[in-house]
N, C-alpha and C positions, 0 to 999 in steps of 0.2 A: 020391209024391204028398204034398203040403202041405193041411193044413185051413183053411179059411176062417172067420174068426170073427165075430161082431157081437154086441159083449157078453160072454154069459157063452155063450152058447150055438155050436155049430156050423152055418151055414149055408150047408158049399161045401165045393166041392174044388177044388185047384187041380192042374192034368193037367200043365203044362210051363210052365217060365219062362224069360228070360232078359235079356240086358241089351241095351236098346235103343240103339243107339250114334246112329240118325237123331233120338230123342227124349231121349238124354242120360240115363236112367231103367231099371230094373228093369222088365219089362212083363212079366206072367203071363196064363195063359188059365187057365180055369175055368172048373166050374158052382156056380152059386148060386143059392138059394129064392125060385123064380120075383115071391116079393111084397120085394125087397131089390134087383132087376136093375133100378135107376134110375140112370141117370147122375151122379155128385155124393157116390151114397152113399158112406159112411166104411167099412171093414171091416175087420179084421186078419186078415193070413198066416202062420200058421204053421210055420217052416223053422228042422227041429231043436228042438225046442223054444222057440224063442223068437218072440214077437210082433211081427212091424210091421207099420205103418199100410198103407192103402192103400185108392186109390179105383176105383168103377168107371167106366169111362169109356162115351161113346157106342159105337153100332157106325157105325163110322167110322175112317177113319186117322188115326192116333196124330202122323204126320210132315204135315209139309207138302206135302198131294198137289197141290192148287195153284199151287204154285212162288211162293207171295206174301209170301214174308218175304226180305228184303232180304238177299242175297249180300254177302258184304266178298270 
């Protein structure tokens, strides 16, 4: 498990991640402190010790569940 940061402080876990190949992207699952679970917010992931960014997203799909983005 990965921690989740915002700032200097701890506010999460992250349970499993992986890479999104429908959204192009890193996408992880977690819990985080119930007053930070906004969509937009900024936080950092912990893995291995090192920091990156990352946001929370809606509860919603990540991919194009619509089918409204233009196939080539």
């Amino acid at each position: 498990m990965s921690t989740i940061w915002a700032g200097d402080k701890v506010v999460g876990e992250l349970t499993s991640g992986y890479y999104g190949h429908r959204v192009g992207a890193c996408i992880g699952l977690g819990m985080l402190r119930a007053d930070l679970n906004q969509p937009g917010q900024a936080v950092e992931v912990e893995i291995f010790g090192q920091r990156y960014p990352a946001v929370v997203q809606a509860d919603q799909p990540l991919w194009d569940a619509k089918n409204e983005r233009i196939r080539a």
